[in-house]
N, C-alpha and C positions, 0 to 999 in steps of 0.2 A: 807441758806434756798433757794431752788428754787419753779419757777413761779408757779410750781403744788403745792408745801405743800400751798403757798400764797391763793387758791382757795376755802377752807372754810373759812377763814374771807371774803372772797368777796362774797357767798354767804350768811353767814351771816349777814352781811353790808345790802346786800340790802334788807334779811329778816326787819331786824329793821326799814327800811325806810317805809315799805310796812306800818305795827304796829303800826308806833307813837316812839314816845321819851318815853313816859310812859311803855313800855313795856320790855325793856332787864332788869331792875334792879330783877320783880320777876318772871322770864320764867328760864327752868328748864336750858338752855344753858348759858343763860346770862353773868355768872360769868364766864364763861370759854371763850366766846367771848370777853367779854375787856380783859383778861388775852393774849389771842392769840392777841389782840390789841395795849396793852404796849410791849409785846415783840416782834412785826415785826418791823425788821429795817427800818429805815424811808425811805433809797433807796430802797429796795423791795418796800413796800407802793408804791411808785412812779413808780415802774415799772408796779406793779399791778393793779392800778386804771385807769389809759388808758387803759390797755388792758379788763377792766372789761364794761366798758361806751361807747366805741367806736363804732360809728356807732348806738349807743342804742341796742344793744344784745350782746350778748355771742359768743368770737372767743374764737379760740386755741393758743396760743403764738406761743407755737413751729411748727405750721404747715406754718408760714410767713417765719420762720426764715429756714425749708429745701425746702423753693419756692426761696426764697434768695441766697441759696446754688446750686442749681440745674441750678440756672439763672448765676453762676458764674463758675459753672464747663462747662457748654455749653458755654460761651465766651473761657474756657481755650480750651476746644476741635476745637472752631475754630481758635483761634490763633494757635495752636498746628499744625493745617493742612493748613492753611497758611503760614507759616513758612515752615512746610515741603515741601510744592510745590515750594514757593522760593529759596530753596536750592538747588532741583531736577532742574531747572532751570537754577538756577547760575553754577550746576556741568555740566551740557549740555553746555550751551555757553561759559563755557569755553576750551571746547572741541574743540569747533569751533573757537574759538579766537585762540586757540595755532597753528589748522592747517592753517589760513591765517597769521600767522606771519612767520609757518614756511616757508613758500612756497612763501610768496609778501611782499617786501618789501618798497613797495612804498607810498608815503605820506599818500594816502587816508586811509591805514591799517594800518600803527603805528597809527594813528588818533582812528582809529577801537579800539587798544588797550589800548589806553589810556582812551578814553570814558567809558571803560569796566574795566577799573582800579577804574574811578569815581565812578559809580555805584555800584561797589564792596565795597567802604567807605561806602556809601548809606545801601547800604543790611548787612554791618555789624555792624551800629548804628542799624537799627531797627531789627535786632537780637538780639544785647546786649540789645534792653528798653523791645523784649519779653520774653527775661530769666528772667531777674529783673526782671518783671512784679511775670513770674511762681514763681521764691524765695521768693520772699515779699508774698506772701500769699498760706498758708498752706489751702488748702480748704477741708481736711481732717478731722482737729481738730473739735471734738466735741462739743464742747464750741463756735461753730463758732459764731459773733455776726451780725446780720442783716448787723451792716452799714458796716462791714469789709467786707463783702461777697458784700457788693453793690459797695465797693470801688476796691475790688478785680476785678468785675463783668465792671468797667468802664475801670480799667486800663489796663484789660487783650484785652478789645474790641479798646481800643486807639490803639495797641500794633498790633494787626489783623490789623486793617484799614490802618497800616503806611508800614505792611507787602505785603497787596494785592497791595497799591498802587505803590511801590519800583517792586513787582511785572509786575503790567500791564508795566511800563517804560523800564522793564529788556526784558519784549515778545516784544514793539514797535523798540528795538535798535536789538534785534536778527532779526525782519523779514529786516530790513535795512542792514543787512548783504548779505542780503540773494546774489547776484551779486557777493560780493566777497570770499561767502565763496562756491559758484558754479565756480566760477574759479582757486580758489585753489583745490577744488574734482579734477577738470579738470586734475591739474598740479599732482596731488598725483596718479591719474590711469596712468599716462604718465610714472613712477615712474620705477615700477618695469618695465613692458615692454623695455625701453629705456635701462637700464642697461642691463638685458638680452641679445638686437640687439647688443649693444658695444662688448661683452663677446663671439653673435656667430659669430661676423665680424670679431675680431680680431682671432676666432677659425680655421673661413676659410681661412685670409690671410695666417698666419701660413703653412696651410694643402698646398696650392698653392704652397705658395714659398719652400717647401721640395719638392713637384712635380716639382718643376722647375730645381732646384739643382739637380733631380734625372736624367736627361736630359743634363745632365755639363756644365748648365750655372749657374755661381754662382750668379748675384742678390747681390752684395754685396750693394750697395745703397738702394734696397730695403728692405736687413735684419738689415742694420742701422734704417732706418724710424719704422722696426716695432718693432727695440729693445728699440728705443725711449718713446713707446707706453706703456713698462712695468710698469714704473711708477703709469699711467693714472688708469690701470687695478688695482694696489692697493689700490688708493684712492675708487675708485668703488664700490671695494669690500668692504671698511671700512665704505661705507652708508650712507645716506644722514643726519642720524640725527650726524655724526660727522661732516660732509662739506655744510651741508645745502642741501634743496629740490634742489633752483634753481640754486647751483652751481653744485648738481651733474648729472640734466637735461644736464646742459649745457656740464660738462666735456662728457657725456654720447653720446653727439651728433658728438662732438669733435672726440671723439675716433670711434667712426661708421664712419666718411665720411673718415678718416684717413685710418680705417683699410683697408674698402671699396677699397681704392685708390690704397692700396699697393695691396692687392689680385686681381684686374682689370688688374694694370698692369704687375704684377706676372702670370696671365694665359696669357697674350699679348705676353710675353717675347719674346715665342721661333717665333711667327710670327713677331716681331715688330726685332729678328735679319735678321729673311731671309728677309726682307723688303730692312734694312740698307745694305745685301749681293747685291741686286735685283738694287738698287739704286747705288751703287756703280760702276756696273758692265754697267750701262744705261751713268753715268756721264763721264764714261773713253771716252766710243765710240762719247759719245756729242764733248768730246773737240779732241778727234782725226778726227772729220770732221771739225771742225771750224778751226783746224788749215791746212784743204786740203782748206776750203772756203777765210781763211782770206788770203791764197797763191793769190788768184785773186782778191785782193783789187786792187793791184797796176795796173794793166792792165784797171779796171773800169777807175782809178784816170788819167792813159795817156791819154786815151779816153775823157776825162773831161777835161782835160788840151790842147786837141789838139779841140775840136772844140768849147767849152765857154771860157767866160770872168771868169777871177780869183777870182771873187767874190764868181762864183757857186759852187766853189770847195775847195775853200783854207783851210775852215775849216774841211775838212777830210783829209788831206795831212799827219795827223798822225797816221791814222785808222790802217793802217798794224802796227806801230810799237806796239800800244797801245793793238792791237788784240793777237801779240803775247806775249808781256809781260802777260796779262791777262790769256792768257790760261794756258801759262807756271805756274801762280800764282794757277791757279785754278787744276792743275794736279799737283802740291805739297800738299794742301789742301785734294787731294783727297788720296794720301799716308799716308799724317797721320789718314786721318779718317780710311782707313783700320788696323792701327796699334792701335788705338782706339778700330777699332771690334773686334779684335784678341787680344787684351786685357779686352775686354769684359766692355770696359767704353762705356757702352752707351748712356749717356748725348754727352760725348765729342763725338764720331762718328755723333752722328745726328745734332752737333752743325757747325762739322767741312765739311758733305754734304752740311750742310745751306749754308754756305761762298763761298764754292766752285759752286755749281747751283747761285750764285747771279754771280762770274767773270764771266760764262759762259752766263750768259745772257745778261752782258752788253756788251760782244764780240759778240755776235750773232747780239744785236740791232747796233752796228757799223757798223760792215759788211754788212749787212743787208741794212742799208743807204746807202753805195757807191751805190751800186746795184741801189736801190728805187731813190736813185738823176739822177742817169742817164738815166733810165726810164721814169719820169716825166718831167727832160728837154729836151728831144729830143720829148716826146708828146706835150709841150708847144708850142717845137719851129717849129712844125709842120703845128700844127692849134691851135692859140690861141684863138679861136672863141672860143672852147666850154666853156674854162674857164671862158671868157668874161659873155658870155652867162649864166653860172649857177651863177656868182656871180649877175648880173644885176636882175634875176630871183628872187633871194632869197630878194634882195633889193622891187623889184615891190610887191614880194607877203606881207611883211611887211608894207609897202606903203598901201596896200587894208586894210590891217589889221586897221591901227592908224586911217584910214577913216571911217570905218564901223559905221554905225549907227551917223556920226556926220556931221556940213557942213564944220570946220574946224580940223586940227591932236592939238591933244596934245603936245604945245613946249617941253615939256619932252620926247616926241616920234619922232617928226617933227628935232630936233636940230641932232640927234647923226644920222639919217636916210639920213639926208642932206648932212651932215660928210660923210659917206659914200661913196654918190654917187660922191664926192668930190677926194676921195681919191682912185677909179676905174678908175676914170678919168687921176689921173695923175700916176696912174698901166699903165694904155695900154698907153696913152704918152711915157712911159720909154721904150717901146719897139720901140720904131722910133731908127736909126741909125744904125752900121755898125755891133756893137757887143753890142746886148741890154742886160742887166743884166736878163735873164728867173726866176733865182731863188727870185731874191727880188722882181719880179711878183708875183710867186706864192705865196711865204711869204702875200706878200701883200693883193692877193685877197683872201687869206684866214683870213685874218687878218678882212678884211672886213665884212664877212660874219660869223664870230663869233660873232661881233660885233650888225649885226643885228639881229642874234639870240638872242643876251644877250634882247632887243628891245623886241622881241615879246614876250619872256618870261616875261617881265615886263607888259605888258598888257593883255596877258593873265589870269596873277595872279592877277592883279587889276579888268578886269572885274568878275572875280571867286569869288570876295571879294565883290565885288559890289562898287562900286568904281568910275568904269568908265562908 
C-alpha cells in the first residue's frame, strides 16, 4: 500500500477527532474506517502520521521526495562538469609537460614532471570517489527515497568540491610553467627551421665542390669532410622525436657550420690556389736577393773587425754562414711546397710556404743586423752626446713625473730612477780609453731607458687607479 491509498484513513482520522469519540461507532463510514484501521500496516501508519500533522496542515509526500531528487540530480550535473573540466585540463597540461621534457632536460623540468605525476595520483583519486559517487546512486529509480537522494545529494557534492579543488591546484602548477613551457615553444619553432639550414648548407657545399672539380681541382680533403657529413644528414632526417628536440638542435647546428665551411672553402679554392701559385713565385725571388745581400755580410764584419773592440762584433761572425745555410733550407721548403701544388695538397703547400717565409726572415733579420751594428757604431762613436742626451732626457722627464703633485718621490719610483742614473754613469765612463766597448754602451743606455719607462708606466697606472 502506498502513501496516497494511506490518505483516506488520515482524513478520516482527523474527521473523528473533529466529532468526539462518540461518533465513528454509528456514522454511516465508521465501520469501514476501523476496517481500513486494523488493516494498515503499522510501518505505513508510521510513515503517514507525520506526513499528516506536520507543521499543523496538509503536505504532499511525494512533492519532498522529487525536491530531493532534483537537489541530487543538480549536485550530479555539477560534479559531472567539474570533472569534465578537470580532465580537459589534465589532457592540456599534459601536453605541455610532454613538450618541456622533450625539449629540456634540466633539473628544474624533470621536477616539472614529476610534480605533474603527483597531481596526476591526486586527479585520479578524486575521479575514482566521483564515479563511485555516480554508481552508488541510481537517481533514476522510481522508488527513489528522500534520505538516499539526500545522501546521494551530499556525496555527489563531496565528490565536486575535491574535483574543483585538485582542479584550481592543476591551473596554479600550469601557470608556473608558464617560463618553461615558453622556452621549450622557443626551442620547438627553432626545430624545423634548423634542420632545413643543415639540409640547404650541406645542398650548397655539394653544388660548390662539383663547381670546383669542374675547374680540375679535385678538393679531395674537402669531399672527405663532406662525405663525413652523410651520416649526420640521416639522423636529421629520422627526426627529433627518435634523437631528441635538443640533440637534433644540436646535431643540426653541427652540420650547418660544417657544411658552411666546406662550401666557403670550396668556392675559395681556385683563388686560394693562385694565391699559394702568387706566394710561391714572391718567396723564390725573397731568398734569391738574400742570398745577393747575405754575399755582403762579410765585408760589413771586416769593417767591424778593423775599427772596434771584439765585443761589437763577435757575435755575428756567424751571420754569413747561418744566412746561407737558411736560405739554402728555405728554397728546399719551397720545392716541395710546389710539389705539394702540383699535387693539389693544399694543407701541406701552405704549411710548407709557412716554414719557408719564417727561414727567410730570420735571414733577412741577421743580415739586416750586420748592417744596422755598423751604422749605429760608427754614429755612436761619432757623437755620443746625443745618446747621452736622449737617455738623460727620458731619466729627468720620469724624474718630474714621480715629483708631480708631491714634496717627496715614491721610494718605489725614487729607488729604480736612482739605479738609473747610476748606471748612465758608468755607460759614458766605459767610453774613456783607447778602444771603448760602443756596443755595451748602447746595450746599455737602452737598457736604461726601458727601465725608466717600465717607472713611468707604473705611476701612471697608479695615478689612473687613484692611488697615488
Amino acid at each position: 500500500m502506498t502513501a496516497r491509498d494511506a490518505q483516506p484513513y488520515t482524513r478520516s482520522a482527523r474527521r473523528r477527532r473533529r466529532t468526539g469519540p462518540g461518533v465513528g461507532a454509528g456514522s454511516r463510514g465508521g465501520g469501514r474506517d476501523l476496517f481500513v484501521l486494523v488493516a494498515l500496516p503499522l510501518v505505513l501508519l508510521g510513515a503517514a502520521v507525520p506526513a499528516s500533522f506536520a507543521g499543523g496542515g496538509t503536505r504532499r509526500w511525494w512533492g519532498r521526495g522529487e525536491n530531493h531528487r532534483a537537489d541530487a540530480q543538480a549536485a550530479k550535473d555539477a560534479a559531472a562538469a567539474a570533472f569534465y573540466e578537470l580532465d580537459t585540463a589534465q589532457r592540456d597540461l599534459r601536453i605541455s609537460i610532454e613538450t618541456i621534457t622533450a625539449v629540456d632536460n634540466s633539473p628544474r623540468a624533470r621536477k616539472a614532471a614529476e610534480d605533474f605525476r603527483t597531481l596526476g595520483q591526486r586527479i585520479d583519486q578524486a575521479s575514482h570517489d566521483y564515479i563511485t559517487a555516480v554508481d552508488t546512486h541510481d537517481l533514476d529509480r522510481v522508488d527513489l527515497e528522500a534520505s538516499v537522494a539526500a545522501r546521494a545529494r551530499t556525496d555527489l557534492t563531496r565528490a565536486k568540491d575535491e574535483l574543483e579543488r585538485v582542479k584550481r591546484d592543476l591551473d596554479r602548477f600550469g601557470e608556473s610553467l608558464g617560463p618553461l613551457l615558453d622556452q621549450a615553444e622557443t626551442q620547438l619553432a627553432r626545430l624545423a627551421p634548423a634542420v632545413e639550414r643543415a639540409r640547404q648548407a650541406l645542398l650548397a657545399a655539394t653544388n660548390a665542390l662539383d663547381a670546383v672539380r669542374g675547374k680540375g681541382l679535385r678538393a679531395d680533403d674537402l669531399a672527405s669532410r663532406l662525405a663525413a657529413l652523410s651520416p649526420e644528414l640521416t639522423k636529421l632526417n629520422q627526426g627529433a622525436g627518435r634523437h631528441g628536440v635538443q640533440e637534433t638542435l644540436r646535431r643540426a647546428d653541427q652540420v650547418l657550420r660544417e657544411a658552411e665551411a666546406v662550401r666557403s672553402e670550396a668556392e675559395r679554392l681556385p683563388e686560394r690556389a693562385a694565391e699559394i701559385d702568387r706566394r710561391l713565385v714572391s718567396l723564390r725571388t725573397r731568398a734569391q736577393a738574400l742570398t745577393t745581400r747575405a754575399d755582403g755580410v762579410e765585408p760589413i764584419l771586416s769593417e767591424l773587425r778593423r775599427r772596434y773592440a771584439a765585443a761589437c762584433w763577435q757575435d755575428l761572425q756567424h751571420v754569413p754562414e747561418q744566412a746561407a745555410r737558411s736560405v739554402a733550407e728555405g728554397e728546399q721548403k719551397l720545392k716541395e711546397a710546389q710539389r705539394a701544388r702540383e699535387e693539389q695538397r693544399w694543407p701541406d703547400a701552405t704549411a710548407l710556404i709557412g716554414t719557408a717565409r719564417a727561414l727567410l726572415n730570420t735571414t733577412d733579420e741577421a743580415v739586416s743586423a750586420a748592417g744596422e751594428r755598423l751604422r749605429r757604431l760608427d754614429e755612436v762613436s761619432f757623437d755620443p752626446s746625443k745618446e747621452i742626451e736622449r737617455t738623460r732626457f727620458a731619466i729627468r722627464d720620469a724624474q718630474r713625473l714621480a715629483m708631480a703633485g708631491r714634496s717627496t718621490p715614491d721610494p718605489r719610483h725614487a729607488r729604480p730612477l736612482d739605479e738609473a742614473v747610476l748606471r748612465l754613469e758608468r755607460a759614458v765612463a766605459g767610453l774613456e780609453g783607447r778602444h771603448p766597448d760602443y756596443w755595451h754602451f748602447l746595450t746599455e743606455t737602452e737598457g736604461v731607458r726601458q727601465s725608466v719607462a717600465k717607472v713611468v708606466g707604473e705611476i701612471r697606472e697608479e695615478r689612473g687607479a687613484g692611488r697615488a
